[in-house]
C-alpha beads as a LAMMPS data file, in Angstrom:
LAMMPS data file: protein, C-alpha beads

175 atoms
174 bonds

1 atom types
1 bond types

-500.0 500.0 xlo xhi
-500.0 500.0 ylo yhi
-500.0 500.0 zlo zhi

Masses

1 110.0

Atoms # bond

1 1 1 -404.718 266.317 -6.276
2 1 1 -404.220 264.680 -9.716
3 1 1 -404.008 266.607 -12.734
4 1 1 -404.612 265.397 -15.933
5 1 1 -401.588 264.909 -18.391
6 1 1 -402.706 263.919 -21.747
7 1 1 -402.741 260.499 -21.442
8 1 1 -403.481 259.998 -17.725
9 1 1 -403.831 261.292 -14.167
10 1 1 -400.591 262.097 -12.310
11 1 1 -400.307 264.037 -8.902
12 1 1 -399.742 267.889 -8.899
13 1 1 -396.702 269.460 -7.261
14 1 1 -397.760 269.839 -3.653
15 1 1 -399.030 266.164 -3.941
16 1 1 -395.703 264.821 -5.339
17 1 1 -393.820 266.760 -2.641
18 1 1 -396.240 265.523 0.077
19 1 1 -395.505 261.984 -1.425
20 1 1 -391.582 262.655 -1.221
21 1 1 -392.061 263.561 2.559
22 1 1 -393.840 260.552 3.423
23 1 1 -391.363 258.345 1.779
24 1 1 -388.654 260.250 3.657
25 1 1 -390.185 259.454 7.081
26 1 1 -389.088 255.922 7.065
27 1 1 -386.307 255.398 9.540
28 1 1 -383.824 253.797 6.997
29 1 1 -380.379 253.084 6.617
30 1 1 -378.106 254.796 4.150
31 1 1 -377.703 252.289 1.604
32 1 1 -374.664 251.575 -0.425
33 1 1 -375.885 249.636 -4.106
34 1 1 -372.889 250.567 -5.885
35 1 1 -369.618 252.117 -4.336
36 1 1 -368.313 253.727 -7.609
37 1 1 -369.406 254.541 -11.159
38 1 1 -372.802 254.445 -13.159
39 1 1 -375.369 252.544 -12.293
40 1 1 -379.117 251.490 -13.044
41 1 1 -381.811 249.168 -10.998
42 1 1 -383.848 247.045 -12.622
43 1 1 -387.366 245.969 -11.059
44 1 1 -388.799 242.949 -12.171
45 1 1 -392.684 241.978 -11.868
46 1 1 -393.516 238.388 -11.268
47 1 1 -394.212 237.338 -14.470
48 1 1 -396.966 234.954 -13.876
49 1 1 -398.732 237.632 -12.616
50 1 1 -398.411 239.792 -16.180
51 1 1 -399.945 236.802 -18.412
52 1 1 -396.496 235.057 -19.860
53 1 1 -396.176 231.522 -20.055
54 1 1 -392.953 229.735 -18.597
55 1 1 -391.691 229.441 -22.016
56 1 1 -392.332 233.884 -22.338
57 1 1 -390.343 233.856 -19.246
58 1 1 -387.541 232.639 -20.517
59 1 1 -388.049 235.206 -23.061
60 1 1 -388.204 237.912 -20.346
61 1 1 -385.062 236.532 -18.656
62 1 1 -383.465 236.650 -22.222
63 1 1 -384.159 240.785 -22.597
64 1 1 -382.919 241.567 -19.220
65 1 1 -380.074 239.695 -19.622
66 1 1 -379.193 241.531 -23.081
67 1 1 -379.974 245.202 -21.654
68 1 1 -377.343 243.837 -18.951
69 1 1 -375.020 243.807 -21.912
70 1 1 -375.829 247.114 -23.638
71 1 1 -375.600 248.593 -19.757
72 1 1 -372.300 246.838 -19.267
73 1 1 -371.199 248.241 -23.045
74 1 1 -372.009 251.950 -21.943
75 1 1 -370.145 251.516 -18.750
76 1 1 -373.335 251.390 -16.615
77 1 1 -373.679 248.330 -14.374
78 1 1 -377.156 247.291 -13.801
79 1 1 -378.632 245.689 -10.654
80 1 1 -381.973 243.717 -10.548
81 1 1 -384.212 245.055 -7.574
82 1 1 -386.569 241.186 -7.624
83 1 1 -390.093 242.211 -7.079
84 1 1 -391.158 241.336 -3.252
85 1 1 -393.367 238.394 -4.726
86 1 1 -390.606 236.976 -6.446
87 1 1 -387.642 235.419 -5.000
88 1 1 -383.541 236.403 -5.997
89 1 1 -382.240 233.508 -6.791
90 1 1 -383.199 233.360 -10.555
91 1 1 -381.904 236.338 -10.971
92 1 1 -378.695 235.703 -8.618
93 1 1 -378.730 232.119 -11.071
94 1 1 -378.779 234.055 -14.045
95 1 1 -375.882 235.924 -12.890
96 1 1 -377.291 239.423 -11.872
97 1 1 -375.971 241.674 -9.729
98 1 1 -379.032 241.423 -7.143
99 1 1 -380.037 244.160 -4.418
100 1 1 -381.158 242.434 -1.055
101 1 1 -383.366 244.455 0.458
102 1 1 -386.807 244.139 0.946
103 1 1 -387.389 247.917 0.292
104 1 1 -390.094 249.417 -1.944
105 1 1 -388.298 250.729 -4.747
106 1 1 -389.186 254.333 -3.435
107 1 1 -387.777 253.582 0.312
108 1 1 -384.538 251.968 -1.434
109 1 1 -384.069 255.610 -3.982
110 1 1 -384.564 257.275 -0.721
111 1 1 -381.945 255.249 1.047
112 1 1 -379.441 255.206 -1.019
113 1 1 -375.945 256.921 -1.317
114 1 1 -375.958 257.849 -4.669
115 1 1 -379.308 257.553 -6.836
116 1 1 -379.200 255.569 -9.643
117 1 1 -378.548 256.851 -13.404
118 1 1 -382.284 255.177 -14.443
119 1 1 -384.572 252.437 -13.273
120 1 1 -386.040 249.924 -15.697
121 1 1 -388.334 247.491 -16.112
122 1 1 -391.528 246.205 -17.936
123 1 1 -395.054 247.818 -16.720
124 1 1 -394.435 248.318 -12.973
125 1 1 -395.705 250.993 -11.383
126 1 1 -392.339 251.626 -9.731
127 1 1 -391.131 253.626 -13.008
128 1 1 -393.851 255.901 -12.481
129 1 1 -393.179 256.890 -8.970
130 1 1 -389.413 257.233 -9.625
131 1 1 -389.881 259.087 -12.261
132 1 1 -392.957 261.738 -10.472
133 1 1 -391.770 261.393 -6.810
134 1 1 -387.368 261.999 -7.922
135 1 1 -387.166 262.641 -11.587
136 1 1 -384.938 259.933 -12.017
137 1 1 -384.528 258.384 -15.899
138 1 1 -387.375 255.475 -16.381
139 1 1 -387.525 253.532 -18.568
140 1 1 -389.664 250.669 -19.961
141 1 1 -388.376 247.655 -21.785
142 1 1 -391.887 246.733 -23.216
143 1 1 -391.045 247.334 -26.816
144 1 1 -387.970 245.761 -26.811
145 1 1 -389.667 242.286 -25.622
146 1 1 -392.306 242.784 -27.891
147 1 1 -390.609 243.753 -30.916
148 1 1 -387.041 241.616 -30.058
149 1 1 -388.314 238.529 -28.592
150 1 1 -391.352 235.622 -28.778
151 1 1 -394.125 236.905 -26.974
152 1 1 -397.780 235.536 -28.067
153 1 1 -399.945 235.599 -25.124
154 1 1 -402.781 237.785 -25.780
155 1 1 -403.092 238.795 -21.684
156 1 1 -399.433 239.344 -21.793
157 1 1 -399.019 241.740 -25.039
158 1 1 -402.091 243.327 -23.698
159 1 1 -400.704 244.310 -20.527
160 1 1 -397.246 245.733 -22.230
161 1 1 -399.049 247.309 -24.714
162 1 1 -401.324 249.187 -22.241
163 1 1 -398.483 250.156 -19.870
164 1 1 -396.613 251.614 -22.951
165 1 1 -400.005 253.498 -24.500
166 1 1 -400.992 254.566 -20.967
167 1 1 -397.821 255.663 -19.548
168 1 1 -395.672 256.620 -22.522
169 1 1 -395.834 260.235 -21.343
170 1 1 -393.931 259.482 -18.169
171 1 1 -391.445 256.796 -18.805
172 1 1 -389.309 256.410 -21.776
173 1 1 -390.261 253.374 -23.806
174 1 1 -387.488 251.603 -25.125
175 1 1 -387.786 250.723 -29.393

Bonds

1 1 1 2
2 1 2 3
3 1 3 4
4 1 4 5
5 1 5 6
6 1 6 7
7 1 7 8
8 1 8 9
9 1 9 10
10 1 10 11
11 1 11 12
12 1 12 13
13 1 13 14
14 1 14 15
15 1 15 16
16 1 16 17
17 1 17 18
18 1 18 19
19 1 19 20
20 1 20 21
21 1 21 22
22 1 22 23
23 1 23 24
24 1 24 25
25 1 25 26
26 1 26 27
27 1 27 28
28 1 28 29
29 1 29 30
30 1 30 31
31 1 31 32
32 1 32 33
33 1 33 34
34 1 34 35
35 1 35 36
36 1 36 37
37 1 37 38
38 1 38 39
39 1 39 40
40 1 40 41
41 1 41 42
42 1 42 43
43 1 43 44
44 1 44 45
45 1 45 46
46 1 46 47
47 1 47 48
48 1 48 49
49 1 49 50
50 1 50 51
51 1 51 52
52 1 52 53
53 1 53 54
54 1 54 55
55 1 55 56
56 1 56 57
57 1 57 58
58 1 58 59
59 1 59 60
60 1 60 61
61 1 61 62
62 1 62 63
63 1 63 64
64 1 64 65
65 1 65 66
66 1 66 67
67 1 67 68
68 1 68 69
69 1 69 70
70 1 70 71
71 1 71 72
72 1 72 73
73 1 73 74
74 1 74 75
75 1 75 76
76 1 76 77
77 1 77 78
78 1 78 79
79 1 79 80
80 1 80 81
81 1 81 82
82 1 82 83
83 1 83 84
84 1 84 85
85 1 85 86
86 1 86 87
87 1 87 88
88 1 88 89
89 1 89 90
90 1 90 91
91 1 91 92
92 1 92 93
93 1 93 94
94 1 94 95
95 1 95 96
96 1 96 97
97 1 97 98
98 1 98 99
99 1 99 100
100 1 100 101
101 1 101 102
102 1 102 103
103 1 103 104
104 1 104 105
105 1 105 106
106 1 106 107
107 1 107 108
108 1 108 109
109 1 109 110
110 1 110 111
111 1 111 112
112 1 112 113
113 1 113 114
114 1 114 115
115 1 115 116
116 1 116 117
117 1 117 118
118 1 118 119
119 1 119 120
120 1 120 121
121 1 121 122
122 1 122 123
123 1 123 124
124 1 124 125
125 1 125 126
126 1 126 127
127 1 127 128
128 1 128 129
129 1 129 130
130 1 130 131
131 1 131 132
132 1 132 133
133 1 133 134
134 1 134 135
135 1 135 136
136 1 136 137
137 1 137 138
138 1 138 139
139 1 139 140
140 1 140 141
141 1 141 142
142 1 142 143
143 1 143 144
144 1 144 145
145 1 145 146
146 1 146 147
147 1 147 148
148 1 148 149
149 1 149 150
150 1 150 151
151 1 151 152
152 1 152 153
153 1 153 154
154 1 154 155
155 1 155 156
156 1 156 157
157 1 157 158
158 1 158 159
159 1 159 160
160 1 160 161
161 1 161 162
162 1 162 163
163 1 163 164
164 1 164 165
165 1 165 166
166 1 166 167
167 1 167 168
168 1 168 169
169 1 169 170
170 1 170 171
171 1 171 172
172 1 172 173
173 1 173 174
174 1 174 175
């Protein structure tokens, strides 16, 4: 059953736990991201697919790269989880710690040894679910591209600007 928030429609208790369960019933492997210390997972959208030109890529691939730094600064290491449309090696190019697996993001927090401090990303629907389904940290790097970096495209500021306005409520939006 969904219940209504304030700003939008998120799953009561029983539902989240039912959703937990379900996740659990995957037959995975324990998975090891990172043997010692903090650590955070970035998920990435395929950018094409959220309106930004090549050129707004680049711009994308610029923010990450700088929240790698303030991560790095605060003694967190951050690791890109590449959306299952996209492929690793522009992130593995870019010099990003990259997680293999093919896992949802869900079946990976599952999985793993030791959940992660946060997840982050733009506007995927994956900060949501961590955040309802295992309380972990999310957080949403849509104001800092907007506000930091050159981003014009009408679909694309619309789609950041709705994930932020929608979903605000949920996962932390980054200034």
């Amino acid at each position: 059953m969904l219940v209504w928030n304030g700003s939008c429609l998120v799953p009561d208790r029983k539902t989240v736990e039912n959703m937990r369960n379900a996740v659990r019933c995957f037959k995975l492997e324990e998975m090891q991201i990172c043997e010692s210390g903090k650590y955070a997972v970035l998920i990435t959208d395929p950018a094409d697919e959220n309106g930004f030109s090549d050129s707004e890529s680049e711009e994308v691939m610029k923010c990450y790269k700088q929240f790698e730094k303030t991560c790095s600064e605060r003694g967190v290491r951050l690791y890109v989880k590449p959306h299952p449309r996209e492929g690793e090696d522009i992130y593995r190019t870019e010099g990003f710690r990259v997680i293999r697996h093919r896992l949802s993001i869900e079946q990976m927090i599952v999985s793993a040894k030791r959940k992660p401090e946060f997840v982050c990303g733009l506007n995927s629907t994956g900060l949501i679910t961590v955040k309802i389904l295992f309380n972990i940290k999310a957080v949403s790097l849509n104001n800092r591209l907007i506000q930091n970096y050159k981003i014009k495209s009408h679909a694309a500021m619309e789609n950041l600007n709705h994930f932020s306005e929608r979903y605000g409520r949920i996962v932390e939006i980054l200034q």
